[in-house]
N, CA and C atoms as an extended XYZ file, in Angstrom:
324
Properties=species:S:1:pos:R:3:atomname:S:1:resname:S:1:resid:I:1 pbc="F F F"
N       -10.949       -9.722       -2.863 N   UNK     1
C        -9.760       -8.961       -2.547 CA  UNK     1
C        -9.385       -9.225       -1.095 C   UNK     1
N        -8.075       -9.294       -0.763 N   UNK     2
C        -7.516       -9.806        0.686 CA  UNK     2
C        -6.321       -9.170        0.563 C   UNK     2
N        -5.831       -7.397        2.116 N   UNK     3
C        -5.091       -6.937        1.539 CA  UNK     3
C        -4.664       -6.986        3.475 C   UNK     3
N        -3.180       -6.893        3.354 N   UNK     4
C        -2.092       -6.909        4.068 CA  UNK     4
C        -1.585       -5.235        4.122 C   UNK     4
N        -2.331       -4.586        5.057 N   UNK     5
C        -1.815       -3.554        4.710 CA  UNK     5
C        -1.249       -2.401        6.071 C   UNK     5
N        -0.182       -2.070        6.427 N   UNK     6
C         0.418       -0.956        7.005 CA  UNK     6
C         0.184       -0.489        8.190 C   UNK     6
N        -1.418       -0.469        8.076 N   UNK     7
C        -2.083        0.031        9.273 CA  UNK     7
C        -3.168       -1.126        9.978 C   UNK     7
N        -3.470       -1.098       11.048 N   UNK     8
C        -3.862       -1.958       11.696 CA  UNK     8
C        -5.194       -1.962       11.533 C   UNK     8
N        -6.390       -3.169       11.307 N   UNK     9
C        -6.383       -4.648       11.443 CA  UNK     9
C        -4.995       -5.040       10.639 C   UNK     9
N        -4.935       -6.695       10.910 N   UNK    10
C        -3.830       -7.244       10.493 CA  UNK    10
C        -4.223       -7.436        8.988 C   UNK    10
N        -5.873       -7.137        8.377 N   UNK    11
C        -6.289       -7.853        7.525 CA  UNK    11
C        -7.119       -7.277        6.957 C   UNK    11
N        -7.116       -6.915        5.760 N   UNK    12
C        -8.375       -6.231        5.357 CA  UNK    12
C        -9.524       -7.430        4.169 C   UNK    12
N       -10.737       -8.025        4.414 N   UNK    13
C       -10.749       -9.086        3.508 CA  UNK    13
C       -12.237       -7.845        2.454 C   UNK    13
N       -11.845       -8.290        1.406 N   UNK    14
C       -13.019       -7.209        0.840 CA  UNK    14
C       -12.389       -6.338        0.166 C   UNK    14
N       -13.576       -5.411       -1.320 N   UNK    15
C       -13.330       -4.347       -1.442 CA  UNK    15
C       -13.595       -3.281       -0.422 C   UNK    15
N       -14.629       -3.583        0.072 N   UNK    16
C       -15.606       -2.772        0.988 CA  UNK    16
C       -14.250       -2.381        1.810 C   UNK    16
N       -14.238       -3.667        2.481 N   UNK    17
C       -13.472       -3.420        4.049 CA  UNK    17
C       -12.354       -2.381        3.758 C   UNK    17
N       -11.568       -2.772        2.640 N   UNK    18
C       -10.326       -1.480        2.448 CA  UNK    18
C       -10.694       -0.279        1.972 C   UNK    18
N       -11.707        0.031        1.047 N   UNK    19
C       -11.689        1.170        0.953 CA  UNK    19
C       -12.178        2.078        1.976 C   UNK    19
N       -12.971        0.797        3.204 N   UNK    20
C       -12.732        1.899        4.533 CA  UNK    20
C       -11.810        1.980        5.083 C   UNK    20
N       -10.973        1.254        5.082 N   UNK    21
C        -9.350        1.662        5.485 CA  UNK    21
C        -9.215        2.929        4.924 C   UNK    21
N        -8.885        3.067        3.324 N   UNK    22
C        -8.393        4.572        3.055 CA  UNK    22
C        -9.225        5.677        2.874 C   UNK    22
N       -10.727        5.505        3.039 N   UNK    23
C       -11.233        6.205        3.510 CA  UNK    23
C       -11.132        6.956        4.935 C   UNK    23
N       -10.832        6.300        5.879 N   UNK    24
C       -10.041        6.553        7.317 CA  UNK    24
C        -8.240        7.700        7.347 C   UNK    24
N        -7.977        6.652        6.282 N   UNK    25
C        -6.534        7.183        6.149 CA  UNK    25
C        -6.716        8.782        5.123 C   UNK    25
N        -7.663        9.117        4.454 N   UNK    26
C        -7.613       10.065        4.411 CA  UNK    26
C        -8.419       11.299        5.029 C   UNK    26
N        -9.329       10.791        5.640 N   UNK    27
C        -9.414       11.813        6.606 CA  UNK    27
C        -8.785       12.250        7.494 C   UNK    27
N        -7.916       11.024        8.008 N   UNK    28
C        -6.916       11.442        8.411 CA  UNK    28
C        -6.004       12.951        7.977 C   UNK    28
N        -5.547       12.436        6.748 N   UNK    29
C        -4.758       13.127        6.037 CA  UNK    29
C        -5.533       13.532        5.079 C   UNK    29
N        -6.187       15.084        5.214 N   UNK    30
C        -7.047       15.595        4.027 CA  UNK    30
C        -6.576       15.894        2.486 C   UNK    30
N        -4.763       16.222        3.028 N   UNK    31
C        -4.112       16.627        1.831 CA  UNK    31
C        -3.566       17.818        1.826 C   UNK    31
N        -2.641       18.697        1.055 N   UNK    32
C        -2.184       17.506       -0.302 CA  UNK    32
C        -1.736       15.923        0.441 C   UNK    32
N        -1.941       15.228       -0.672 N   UNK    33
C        -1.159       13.871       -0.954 CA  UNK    33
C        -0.021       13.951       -1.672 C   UNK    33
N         1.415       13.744       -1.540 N   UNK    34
C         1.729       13.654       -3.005 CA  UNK    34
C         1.892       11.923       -2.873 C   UNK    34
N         2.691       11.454       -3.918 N   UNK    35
C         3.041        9.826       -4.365 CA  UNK    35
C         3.402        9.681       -5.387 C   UNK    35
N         5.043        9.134       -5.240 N   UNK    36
C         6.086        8.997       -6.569 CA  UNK    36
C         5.748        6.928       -6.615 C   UNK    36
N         6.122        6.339       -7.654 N   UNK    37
C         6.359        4.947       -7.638 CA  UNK    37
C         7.898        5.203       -7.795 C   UNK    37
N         8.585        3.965       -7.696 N   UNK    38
C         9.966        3.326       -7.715 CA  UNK    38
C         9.550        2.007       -8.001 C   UNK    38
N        11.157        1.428       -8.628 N   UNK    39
C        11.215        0.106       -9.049 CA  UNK    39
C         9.954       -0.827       -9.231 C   UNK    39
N         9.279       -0.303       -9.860 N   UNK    40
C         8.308       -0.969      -10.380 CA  UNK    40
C         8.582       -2.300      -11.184 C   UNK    40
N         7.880       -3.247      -10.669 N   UNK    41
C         7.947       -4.504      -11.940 CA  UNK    41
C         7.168       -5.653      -11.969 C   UNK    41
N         6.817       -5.652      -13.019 N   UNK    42
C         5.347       -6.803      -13.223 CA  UNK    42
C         5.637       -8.056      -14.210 C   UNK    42
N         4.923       -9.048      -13.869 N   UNK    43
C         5.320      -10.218      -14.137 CA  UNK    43
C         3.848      -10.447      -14.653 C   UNK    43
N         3.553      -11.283      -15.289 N   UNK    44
C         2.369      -12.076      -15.884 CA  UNK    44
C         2.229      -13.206      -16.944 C   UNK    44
N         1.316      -13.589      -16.999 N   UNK    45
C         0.508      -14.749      -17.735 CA  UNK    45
C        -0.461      -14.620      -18.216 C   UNK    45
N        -1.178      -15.566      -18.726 N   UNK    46
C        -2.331      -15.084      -19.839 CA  UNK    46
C        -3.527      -14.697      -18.388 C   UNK    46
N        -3.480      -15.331      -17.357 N   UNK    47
C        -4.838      -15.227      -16.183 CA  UNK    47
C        -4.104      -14.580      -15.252 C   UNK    47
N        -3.127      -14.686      -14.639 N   UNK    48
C        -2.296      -14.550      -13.169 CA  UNK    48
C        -1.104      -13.701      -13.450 C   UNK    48
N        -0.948      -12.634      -12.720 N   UNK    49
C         0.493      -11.518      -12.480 CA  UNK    49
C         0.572      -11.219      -11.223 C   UNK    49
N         1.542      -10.512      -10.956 N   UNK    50
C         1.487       -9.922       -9.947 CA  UNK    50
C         3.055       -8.915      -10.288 C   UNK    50
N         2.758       -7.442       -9.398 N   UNK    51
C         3.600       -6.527       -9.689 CA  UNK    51
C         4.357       -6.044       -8.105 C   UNK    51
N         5.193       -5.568       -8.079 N   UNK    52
C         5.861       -4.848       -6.628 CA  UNK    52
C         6.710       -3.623       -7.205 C   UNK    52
N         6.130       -2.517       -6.152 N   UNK    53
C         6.849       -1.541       -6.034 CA  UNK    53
C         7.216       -0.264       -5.384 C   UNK    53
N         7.786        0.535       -4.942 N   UNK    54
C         7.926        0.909       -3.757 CA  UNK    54
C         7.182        2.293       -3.855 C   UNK    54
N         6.534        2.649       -2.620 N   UNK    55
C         5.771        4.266       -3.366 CA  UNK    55
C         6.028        5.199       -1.906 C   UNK    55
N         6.611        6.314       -2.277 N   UNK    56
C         6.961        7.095       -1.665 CA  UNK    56
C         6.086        8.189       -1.542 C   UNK    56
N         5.624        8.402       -0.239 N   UNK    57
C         4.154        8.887        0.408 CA  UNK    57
C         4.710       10.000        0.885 C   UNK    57
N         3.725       11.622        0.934 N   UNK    58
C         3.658       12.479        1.701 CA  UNK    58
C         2.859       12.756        2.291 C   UNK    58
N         1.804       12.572        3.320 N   UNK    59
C         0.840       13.052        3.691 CA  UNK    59
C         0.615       14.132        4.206 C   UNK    59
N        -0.206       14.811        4.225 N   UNK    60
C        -0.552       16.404        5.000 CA  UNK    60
C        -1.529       16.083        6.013 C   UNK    60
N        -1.656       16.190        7.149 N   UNK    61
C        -2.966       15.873        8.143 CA  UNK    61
C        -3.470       17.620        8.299 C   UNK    61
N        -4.358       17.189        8.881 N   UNK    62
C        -5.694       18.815        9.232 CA  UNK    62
C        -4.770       19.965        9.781 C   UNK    62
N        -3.686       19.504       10.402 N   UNK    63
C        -3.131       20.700       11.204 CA  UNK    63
C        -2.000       21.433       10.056 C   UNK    63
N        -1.799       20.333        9.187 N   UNK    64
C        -0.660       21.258        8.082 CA  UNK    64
C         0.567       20.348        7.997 C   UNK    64
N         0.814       19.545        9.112 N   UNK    65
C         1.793       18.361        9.416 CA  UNK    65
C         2.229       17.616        8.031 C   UNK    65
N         3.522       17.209        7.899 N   UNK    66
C         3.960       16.338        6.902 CA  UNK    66
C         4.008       15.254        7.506 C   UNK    66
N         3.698       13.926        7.174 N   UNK    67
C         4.449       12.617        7.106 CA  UNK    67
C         4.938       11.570        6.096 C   UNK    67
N         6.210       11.584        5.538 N   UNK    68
C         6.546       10.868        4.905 CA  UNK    68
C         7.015        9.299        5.224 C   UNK    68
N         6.421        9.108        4.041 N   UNK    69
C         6.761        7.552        4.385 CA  UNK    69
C         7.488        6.557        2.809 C   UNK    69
N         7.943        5.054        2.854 N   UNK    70
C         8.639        4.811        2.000 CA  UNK    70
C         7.465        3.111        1.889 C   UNK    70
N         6.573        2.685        1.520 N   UNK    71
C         5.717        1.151        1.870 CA  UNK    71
C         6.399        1.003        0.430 C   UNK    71
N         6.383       -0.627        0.733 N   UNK    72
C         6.445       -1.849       -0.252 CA  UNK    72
C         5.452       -2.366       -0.627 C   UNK    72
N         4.939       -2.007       -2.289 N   UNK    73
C         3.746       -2.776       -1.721 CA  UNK    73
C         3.746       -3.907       -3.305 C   UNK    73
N         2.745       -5.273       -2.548 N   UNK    74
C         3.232       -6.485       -3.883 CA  UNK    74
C         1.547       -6.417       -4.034 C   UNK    74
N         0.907       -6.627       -5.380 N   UNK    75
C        -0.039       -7.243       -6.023 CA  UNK    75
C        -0.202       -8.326       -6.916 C   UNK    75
N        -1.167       -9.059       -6.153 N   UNK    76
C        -1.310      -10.246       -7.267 CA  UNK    76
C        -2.475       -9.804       -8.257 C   UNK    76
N        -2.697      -10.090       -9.183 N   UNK    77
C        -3.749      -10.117       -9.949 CA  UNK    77
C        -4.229      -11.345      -10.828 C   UNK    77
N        -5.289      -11.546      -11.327 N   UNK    78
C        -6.165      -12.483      -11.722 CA  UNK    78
C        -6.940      -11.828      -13.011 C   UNK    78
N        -6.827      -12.109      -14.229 N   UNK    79
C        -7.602      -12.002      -15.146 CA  UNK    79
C        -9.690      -12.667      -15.078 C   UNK    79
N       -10.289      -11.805      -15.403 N   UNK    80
C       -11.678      -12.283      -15.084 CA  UNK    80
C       -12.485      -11.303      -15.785 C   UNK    80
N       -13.494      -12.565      -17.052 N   UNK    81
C       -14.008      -11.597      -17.905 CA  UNK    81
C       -13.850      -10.697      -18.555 C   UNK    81
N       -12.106      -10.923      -18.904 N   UNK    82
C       -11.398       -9.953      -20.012 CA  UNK    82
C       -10.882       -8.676      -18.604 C   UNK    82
N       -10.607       -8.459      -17.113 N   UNK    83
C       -10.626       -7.800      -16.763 CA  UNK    83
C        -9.497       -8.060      -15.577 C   UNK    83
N        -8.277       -7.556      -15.304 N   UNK    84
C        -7.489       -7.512      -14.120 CA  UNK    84
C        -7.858       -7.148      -13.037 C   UNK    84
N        -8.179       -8.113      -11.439 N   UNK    85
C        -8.656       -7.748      -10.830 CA  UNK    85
C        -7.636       -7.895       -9.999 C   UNK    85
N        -7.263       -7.078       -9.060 N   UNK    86
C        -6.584       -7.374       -7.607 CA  UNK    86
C        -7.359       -8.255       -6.771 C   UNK    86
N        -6.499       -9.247       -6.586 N   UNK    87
C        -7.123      -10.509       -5.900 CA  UNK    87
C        -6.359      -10.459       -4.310 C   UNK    87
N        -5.105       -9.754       -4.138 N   UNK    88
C        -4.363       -9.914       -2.559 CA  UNK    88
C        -3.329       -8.404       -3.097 C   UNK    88
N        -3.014       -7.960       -1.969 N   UNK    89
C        -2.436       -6.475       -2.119 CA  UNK    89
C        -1.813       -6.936       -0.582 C   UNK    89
N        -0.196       -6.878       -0.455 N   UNK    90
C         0.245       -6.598        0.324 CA  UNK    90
C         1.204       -5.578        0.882 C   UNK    90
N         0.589       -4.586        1.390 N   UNK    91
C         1.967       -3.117        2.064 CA  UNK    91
C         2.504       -3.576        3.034 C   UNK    91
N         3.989       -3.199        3.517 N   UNK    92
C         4.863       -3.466        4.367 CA  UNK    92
C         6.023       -2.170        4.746 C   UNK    92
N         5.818       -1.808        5.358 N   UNK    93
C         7.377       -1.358        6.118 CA  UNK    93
C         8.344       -2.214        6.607 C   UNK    93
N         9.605       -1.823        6.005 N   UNK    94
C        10.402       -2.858        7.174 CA  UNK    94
C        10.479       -2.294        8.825 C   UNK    94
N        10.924       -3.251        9.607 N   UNK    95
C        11.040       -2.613       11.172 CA  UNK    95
C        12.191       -2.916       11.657 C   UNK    95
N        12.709       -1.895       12.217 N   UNK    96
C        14.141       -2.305       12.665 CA  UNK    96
C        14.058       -2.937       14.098 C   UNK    96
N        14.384       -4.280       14.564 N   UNK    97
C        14.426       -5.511       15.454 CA  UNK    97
C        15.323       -4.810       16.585 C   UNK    97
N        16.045       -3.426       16.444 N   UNK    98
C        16.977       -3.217       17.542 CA  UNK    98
C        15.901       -2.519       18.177 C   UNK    98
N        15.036       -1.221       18.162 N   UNK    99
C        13.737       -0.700       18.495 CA  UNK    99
C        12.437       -1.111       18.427 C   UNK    99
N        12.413       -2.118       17.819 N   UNK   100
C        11.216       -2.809       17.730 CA  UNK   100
C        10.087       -1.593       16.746 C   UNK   100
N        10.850       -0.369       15.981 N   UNK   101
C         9.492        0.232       15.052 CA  UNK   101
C         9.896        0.295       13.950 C   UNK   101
N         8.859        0.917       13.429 N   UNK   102
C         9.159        0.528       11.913 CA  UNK   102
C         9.798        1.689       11.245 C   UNK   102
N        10.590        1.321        9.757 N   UNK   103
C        11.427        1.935        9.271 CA  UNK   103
C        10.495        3.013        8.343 C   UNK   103
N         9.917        3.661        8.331 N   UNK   104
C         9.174        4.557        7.530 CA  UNK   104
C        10.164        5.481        5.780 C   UNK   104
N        11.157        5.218        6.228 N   UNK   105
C        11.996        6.359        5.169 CA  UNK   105
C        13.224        5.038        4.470 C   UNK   105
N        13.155        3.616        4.749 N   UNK   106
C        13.990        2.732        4.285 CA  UNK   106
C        14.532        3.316        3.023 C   UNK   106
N        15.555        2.819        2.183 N   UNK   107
C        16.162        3.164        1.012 CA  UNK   107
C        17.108        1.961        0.912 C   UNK   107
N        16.932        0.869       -0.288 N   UNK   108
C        17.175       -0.292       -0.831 CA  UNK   108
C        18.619        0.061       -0.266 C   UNK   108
């Protein structure tokens, strides 16, 4: 697994390595969580797919705080031993180039 994701390293390579990413990210944010999908859509083959779609995040941190957010996120997958595995996972915000940060609440 090799995932592109949101928050910084640039790189997560591993299961390991990411699920300490969101292990981090939710302590961060103990909860609630909520999370809607949008435009979902998946493509495949008898071994190889990959899907994209947009998921609209609420987080709650320790103090009670909301942060919403809007990530893109694309998966490839790989058939193996009768089994779909995520092989690369990439999240993205867009960033707006006039401020140089990122767009957290985008809408197509």
């Amino acid at each position: 697994m090799f995932v592109f994701d949101v928050t910084p390293p640039r790189q997560y390579v591993g299961a390991k390595a990411y699920r300490k990413d969101l292990e981090d990210l939710f302590a961060q944010y103990p909860g609630p969580i909520e999370a809607d999908m949008t435009d979902l859509n998946v493509t495949a083959d008898r071994t190889l797919g990959c899907a994209h779609v947009i998921v609209h995040s609420v987080f709650t941190d320790k103090g009670g705080h909301k942060t919403e957010t809007n990530v893109r996120t694309t998966d490839v997958f790989r058939k193996a031993g009768g089994k779909w595995l995520i092989v690369h996972e990439h999240n993205s915000v867009p960033v707006d180039f006039a401020t140089g940060k990122a767009d957290l609440m985008t809408k197509p």
